[in-house]
N, C-alpha and C positions, 0 to 999 in steps of 0.2 A: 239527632246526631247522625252524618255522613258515616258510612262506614264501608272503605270500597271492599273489604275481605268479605265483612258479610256479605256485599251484592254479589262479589265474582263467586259467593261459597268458599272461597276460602279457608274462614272460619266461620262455627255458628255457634259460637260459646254463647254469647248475646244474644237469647234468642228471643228477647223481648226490645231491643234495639228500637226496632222500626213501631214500636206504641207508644203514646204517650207517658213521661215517667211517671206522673200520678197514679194514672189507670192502672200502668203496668205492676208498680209496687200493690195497688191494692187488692188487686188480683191474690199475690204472694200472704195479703192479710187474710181475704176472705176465704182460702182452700185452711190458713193455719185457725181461723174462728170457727171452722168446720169439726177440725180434732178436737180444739177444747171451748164447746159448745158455752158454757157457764162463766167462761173468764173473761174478768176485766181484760182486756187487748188495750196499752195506753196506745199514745201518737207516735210515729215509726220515729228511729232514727235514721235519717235520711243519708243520702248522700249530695251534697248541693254542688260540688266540685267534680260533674261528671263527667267533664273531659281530663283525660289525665290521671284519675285519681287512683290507679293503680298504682303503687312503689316498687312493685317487680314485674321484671320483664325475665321471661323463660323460654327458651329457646330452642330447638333442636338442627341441629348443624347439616346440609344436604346440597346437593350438587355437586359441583367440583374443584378444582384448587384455580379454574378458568372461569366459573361462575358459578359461586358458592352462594349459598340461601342459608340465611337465619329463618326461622317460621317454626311454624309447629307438623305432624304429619298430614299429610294431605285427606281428607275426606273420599278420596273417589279411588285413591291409592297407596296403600301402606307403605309401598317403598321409594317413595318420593314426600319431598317438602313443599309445604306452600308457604310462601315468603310472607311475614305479618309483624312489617319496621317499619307498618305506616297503623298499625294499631293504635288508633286515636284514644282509648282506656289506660295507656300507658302513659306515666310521668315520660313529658316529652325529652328530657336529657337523656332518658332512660335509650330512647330510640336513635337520640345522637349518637351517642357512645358508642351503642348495637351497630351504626351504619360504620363507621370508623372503623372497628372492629371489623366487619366484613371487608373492607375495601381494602386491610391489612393482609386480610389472610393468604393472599398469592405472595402477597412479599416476601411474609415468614413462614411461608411452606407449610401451610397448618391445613393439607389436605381435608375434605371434609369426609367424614364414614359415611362408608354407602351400607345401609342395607342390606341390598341385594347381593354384592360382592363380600362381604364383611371385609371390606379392606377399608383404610382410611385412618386416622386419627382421631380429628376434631368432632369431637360427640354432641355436645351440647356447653349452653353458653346461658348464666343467671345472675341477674344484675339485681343490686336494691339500693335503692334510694332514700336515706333518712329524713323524717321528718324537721322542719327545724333548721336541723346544724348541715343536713342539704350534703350530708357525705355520701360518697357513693360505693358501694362493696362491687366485685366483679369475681364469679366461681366460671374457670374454665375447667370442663369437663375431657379430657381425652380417653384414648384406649389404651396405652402406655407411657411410659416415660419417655420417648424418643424423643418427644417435639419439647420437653423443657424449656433447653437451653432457649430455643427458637419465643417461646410464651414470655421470657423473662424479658429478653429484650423488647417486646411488644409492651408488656408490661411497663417496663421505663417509661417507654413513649406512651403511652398513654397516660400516665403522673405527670409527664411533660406537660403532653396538652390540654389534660384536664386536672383541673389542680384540685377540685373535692374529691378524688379516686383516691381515698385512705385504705382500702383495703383490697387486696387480689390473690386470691388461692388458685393452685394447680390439685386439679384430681386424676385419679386413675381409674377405670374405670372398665375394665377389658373384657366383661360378661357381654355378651349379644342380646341384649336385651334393654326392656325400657326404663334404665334405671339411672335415677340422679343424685346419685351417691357414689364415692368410691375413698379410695386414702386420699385425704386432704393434708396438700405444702402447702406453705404460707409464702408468697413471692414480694410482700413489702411488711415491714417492722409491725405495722397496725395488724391485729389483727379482729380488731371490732372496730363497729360507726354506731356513734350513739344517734339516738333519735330523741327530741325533746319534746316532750309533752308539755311542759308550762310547768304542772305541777310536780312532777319526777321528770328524770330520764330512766331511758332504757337501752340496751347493749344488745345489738344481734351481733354474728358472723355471718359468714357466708354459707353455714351450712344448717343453721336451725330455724327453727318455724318460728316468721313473727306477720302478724298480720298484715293485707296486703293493699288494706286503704285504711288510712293514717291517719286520714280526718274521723268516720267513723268511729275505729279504736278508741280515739281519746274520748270521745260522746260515749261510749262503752264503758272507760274506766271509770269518767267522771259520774256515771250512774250511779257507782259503787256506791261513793265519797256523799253524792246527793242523799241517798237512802237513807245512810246511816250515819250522819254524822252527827244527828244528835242521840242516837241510841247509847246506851252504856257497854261499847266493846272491850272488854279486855282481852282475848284471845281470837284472832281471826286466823283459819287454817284455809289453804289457796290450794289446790289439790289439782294434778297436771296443769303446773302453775307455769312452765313455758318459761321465758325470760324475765318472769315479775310482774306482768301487768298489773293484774288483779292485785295482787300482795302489796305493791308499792303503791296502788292506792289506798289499800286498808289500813296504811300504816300514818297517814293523814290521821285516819280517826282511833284507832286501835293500839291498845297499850303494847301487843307483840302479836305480830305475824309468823306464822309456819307455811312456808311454799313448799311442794315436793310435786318432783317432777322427776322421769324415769332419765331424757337426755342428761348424756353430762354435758352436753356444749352449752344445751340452755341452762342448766344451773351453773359454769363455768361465767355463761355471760349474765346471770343474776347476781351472782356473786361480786363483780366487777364494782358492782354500785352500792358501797356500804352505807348499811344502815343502822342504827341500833335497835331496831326496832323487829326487823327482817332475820329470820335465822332461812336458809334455803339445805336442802337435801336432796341430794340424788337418790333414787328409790320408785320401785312401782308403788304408784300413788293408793294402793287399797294397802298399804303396810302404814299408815299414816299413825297409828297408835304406836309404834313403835320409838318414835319421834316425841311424843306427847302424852303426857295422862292427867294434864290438865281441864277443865271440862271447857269445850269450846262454843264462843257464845254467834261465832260469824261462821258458817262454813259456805265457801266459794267453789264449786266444781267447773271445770271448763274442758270435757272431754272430747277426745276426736269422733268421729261419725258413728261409729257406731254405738255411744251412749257409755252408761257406765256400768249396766247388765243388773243382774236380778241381785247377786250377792252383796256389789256396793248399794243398791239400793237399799237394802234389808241392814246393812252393817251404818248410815246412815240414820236409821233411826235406832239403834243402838243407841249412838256417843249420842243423838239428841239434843246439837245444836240446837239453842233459838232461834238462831234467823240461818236458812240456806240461799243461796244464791247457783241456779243453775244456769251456765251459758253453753247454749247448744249453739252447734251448727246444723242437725239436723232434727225440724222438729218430729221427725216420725220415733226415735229414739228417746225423744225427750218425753213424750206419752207414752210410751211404752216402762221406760225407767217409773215414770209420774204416778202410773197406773200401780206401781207399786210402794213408792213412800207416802203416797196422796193419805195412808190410810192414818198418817200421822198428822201433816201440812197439809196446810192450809193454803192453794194459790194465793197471791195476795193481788198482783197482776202478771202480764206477759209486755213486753216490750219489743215489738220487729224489731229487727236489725238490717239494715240494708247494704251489709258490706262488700256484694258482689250484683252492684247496681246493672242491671240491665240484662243479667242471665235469671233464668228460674231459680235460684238458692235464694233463702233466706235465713240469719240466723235469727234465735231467740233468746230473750235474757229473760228469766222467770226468778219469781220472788216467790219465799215461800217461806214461813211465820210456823212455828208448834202449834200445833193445836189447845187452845186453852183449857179441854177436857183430862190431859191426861197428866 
């Protein structure tokens, strides 16, 4: 794959780009066959749609209201932008829209913030693209309220000219800092884009975490559903369950699903998609007994980086599910946690996950079975 950011250094998120994708993913197997020396490792799930396959584009807003840059921070200088709208890993509408947007912004005075000055407005700019139904969400990020009125009319025209743009937020966002959150307005009636997976759908906005390549994801869910669908589930509990992934698939096989997830936005847009089968709750996910005192026969975790710590571990083989289900993002957390429920589970295998094709990350989906001794 061509990539002029990587050559000019622009960016080097990619930093396995210029090798082969075979070699390069297997690389990412052979350091994680390293940490768990004894485990089955099946066949990766790949990414085979590797131009593109990104659904979000993120932005950070720089220059001037005379020649403004979308891009990310520059590598060689922190208070400048390297322009990155020709980022070939990006769903390419994604990059349309991004350029539009830029060539708008002297029109509607949407100054960009500088850095160095702390003056400016236009902070940052985050776009997603759904699977499927092909809708498109757009979070403008400013420093105040000033430039509203200025976003909404932008906004029109851009529903104008792109007719999948169902949803577009204004934030605010006024700290000095590197931060992609602030008070979210809604600037059109939608205020989710579903994504279709074949088997479910699912609901993001514009402000919570949904994964960022759509083809893997569903290779992801559909694991679930492969695993276990001929097992005997009556209760499946999904734990920082995000917008349902995980849950909406266990509800395929599972007589009733328990998601809990601490966002309200994600359990807002889980909720969106009823199911009888699906009950969702906002809540930190290690309060999960509180919810249930049912004995559960599926437990699903899919924690942020840094794992789920020694306490959920230990509290884990407490309730004593039959079957666990861990998906990491980072396998050094995922050994670390392991090393401490292992004394109950059984690995059964480890699955790569290739969802950030062509950087050093890898995630991991691990099976893991009671031990028949105890």
């Amino acid at each position: 794959m061509n990539c002029n950011a990587f050559v000019e250094q622009r960016c080097r998120s990619c930093s396995l780009i210029e090798k082969n994708y075979h070699e390069a993913l297997q690389e990412k197997i052979d350091t994680l066959s390293i940490m768990f020396p004894r485990a089955l490792i099946k066949d990766a799930i790949e990414t085979t749609e590797r131009l593109g396959y990104r659904n979000k584009a993120k932005f950070v807003v720089g220059g001037t209201l005379e020649a403004p840059i979308l891009g990310i921070p520059s590598p060689q200088d922190k208070f400048t932008v390297s322009p990155l709208l020709d980022c070939p890993i990006h769903e390419a509408e994604l990059n349309t829209i991004s350029l539009y947007i830029k060539e708008s912004i002297k029109k509607f005075l949407l100054t960009p913030y500088s850095l160095e000055t702390r003056t400016g407005e236009f902070k940052y700019l985050i776009l997603t693209k759904a699977k499927g139904t092909e809708e498109v969400s757009i979070r403008f990020g400013m420093r105040s309220s000033e430039s509203r009125p200025r976003v909404e009319k932008l906004a029109k025209e851009l529903q104008e000219k792109f007719l999948n743009i169902k949803v577009i937020s204004f934030e605010i966002q006024p700290k000095h800092a590197a931060i992609f959150e602030g008070d979210t307005y809604y600037l059109t009636e939608e205020k989710f884009i579903q994504h279709d997976f074949e088997s479910f759908r699912l609901v993001s906005s514009t402000t919570n975490f949904f994964q960022v390549n759509s083809e893997v994801a569903k290779k992801l869910y559909d694991q679930i559903f492969s695993r276990y669908k001929d097992e005997d589930i009556n209760l499946a509990l999904d734990l920082f369950c995000g917008v349902g992934g995980f849950a909406f698939s266990a509800a395929r096989f599972s007589n009733k699903v328990i998601g809990i997830e601490l966002s309200e936005n994600a359990i807002e847009c889980a909720k969106t998609i009823q199911s009888p089968k699906v009950e969702f709750y906002c809540d930190d996910a290690i309060k999960f007994q509180e919810y249930n005192k049912e004995k559960v026969d599926l437990l699903i975790v899919n924690p942020p980086r840094r794992g789920i710590g020694e306490k959920f571990s230990n509290l884990i083989c407490e309730i004593a599910p039959t079957f666990f289900v861990y998906s990491s993002c980072n396998p050094k957390t995922l050994k670390a946690d392991s090393d401490i429920f292992e004394k109950e589970y059984e690995l059964e295998c480890l699955i790569p996950v290739d969802m950030f094709a062509m950087t050093s990350h890898l995630e991991v989906l691990s099976f893991w079975k009671r031990r028949k001794s105890l």
